[in-house]
C-alpha positions, 0 to 999 in steps of 0.5 A: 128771833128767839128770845131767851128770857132767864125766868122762863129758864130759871123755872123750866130748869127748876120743873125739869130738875125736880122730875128728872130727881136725879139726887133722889135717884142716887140711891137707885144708881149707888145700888145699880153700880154695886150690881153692875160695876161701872157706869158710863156717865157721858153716855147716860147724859149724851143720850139722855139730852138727845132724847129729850131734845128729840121729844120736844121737837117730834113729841107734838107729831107723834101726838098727832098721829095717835089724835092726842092733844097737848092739853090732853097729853098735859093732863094725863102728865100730870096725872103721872107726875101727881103719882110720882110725887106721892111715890116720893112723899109716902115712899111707897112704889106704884111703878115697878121698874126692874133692875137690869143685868147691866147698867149701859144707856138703857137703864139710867138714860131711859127711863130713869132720867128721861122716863115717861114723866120727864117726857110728858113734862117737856111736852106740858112745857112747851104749851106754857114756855118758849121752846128755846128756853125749854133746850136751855133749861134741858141742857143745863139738867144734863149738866146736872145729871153728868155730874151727879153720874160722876160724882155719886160715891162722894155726893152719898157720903156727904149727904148721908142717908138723912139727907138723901131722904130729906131731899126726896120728900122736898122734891116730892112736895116741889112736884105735887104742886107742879102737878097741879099747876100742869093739870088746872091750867090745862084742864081750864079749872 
């Protein structure tokens, strides 16, 4: 019988929320809904749920099929995450994403919130955590980032520039040590 353990939740929701970055993204949506219009909050979280679910349970599979291991899938995750952090912390841009004519499912559920680093950190997960604590802290991310969607206009007035900016750095720091962490216990360092 699955157990759910509240640190394991705590620090799987923890991970997930600092790569997910979903207040640091708001920047990227307040300029995607200026070019665009409306964005569809619940389908950008339905479908961004469904396919982090969908990668917990078949990621492992699709590994397999292309020879891959978990500890070598982790390793270059946190590979991944180690760039994306300095991206946060430097403010400079590795990965250059274009800004599509329409903002609908793909553009904000994927790859802005379940992208490559969030994928390959449910799978670097699922080698150190229970997977149903995995899908808990997965469902409380998207709650998160259903009502940061919703609510993006009144979060950018109350944390201002500064703060936007200020989180950024933070959840930066937060990741680069979680990139670490990923690569030394899956390297045996």
């Amino acid at each position: 019988m699955p157990q759910f353990v509240f640190k394991e939740i705590l620090s799987v929701t923890m991970i997930l929320f600092a790569i997910i970055d979903i207040l640091g993204t708001i920047p990227i949506i307040i300029q995607m809904r200026q070019k665009v219009g409306h964005i569809q909050s619940e389908k950008a979280s339905i479908a961004a749920l469904i396919l982090m679910i969908c990668f917990l349970f078949a990621g492992d599979e699709l590994l397999a099929i292309i020879g891959l291991d978990i500890s070598s899938f982790a390793i270059a995750g946190s590979i991944v995450i180690f760039i994306i952090a300095l991206e946060m912390i430097l403010g400079v841009t590795f990965f250059k994403e274009e800004v599509p004519e329409a903002a609908s499912i793909v553009p904000i559920a994927f790859p802005l919130i379940a992208g490559a680093g969030t994928m390959t950190t449910l799978l670097s997960l699922k080698s150190q955590y229970q997977t149903q604590n995995i899908v808990v802290g997965i469902l409380l991310n998207t709650l998160v980032v259903y009502l940061v969607l919703k609510n993006v206009k009144w979060l950018e007035k109350l944390l201002g520039k500064t703060g936007l900016h200020i989180l950024r750095k933070a959840f930066g720091v937060i990741l680069l040590a979680i990139a670490i962490k990923l690569f030394r216990s899956n390297s045996g360092l």
